[in-house]
N, C-alpha and C positions, 0 to 999 in steps of 0.2 A: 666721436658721437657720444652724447651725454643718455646718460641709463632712464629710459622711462617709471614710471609707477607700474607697471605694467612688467615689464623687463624683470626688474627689481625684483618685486613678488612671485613671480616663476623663475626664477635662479631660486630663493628661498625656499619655495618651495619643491624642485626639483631635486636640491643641492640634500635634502633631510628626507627626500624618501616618499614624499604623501603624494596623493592625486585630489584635484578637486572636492570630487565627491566626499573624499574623506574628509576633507577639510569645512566639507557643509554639512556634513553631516556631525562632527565636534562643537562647529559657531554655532548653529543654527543661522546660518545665512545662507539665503537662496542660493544655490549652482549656478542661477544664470547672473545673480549677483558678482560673484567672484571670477566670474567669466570675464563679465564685463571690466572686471578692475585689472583683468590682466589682460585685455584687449584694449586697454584704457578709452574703454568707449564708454564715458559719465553719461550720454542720451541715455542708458539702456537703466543706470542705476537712479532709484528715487529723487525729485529734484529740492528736496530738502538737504543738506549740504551735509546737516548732522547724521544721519543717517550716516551716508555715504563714508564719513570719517568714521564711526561707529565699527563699521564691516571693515578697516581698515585696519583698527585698533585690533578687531579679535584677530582677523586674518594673522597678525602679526606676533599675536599673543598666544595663539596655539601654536607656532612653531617656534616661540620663546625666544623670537627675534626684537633685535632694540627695533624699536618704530619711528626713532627720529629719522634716518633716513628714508623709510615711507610717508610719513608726514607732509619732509619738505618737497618727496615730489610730487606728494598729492597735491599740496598748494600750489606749486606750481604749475600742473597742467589741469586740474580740477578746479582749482579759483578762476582760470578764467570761463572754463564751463558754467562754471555757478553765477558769476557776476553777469554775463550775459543773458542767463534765464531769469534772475533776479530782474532786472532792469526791462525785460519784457514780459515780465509781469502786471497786471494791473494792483493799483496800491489796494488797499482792503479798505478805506474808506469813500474810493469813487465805487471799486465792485459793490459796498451794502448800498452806497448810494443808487447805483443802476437798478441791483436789487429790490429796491423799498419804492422806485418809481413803476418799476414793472407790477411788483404787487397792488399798489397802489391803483394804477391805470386797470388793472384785473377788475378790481374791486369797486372802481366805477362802474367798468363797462357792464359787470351783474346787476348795480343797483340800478343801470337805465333799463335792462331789460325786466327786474322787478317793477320798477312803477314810471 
């Protein structure tokens, strides 16, 4: 059976001694962040992708671990998290566009009830 993202980072950090806490409390990244990356549950972590690699980097950085082995399994099972909420996403130029018809239909419906 192949080592999760998840797996990976709790051996590392079991393996040197630290607890969560302390380790959010060095990044400055949330505890329910680093929960999340060792329950490798990406739903619970921001859906901005950078981020998520960011809290990755320090995690890895405060216990002076090489990070290319976190990396490749974060893209591994974090890329397909992220391309699926990427792609159900609305693009940002239909969302301004809903936006600007919404304002717009507003901004009628005032002007029939002013005259």
């Amino acid at each position: 059976m192949e080592e999760s993202l998840g797996q990976h980072l709790h051996q590392l950090r079991v393996e040197r001694g630290y607890s969560l806490e302390q380790i959010a409390e060095k990044t400055c990244v949330n505890l329910p962040y680093l929960k999340a990356l060792e329950d490798n549950d990406f739903s619970r972590l921001p859906h901005a992708e950078v981020f998520a690699k960011s809290y990755v980097h320090a995690y890895c950085e405060y216990l002076s671990a090489d990070e290319t082995t976190a990396m490749t399994l974060f893209a591994e099972a974090a890329g397909k998290f992220y391309k699926v909420a990427e792609s159900a996403r609305i693009p940002k130029h239909e969302e301004s566009q809903a936006s600007l018809r919404t304002k717009l239909s507003g901004l009628y419906a005032n002007l029939r009830v002013l005259f």
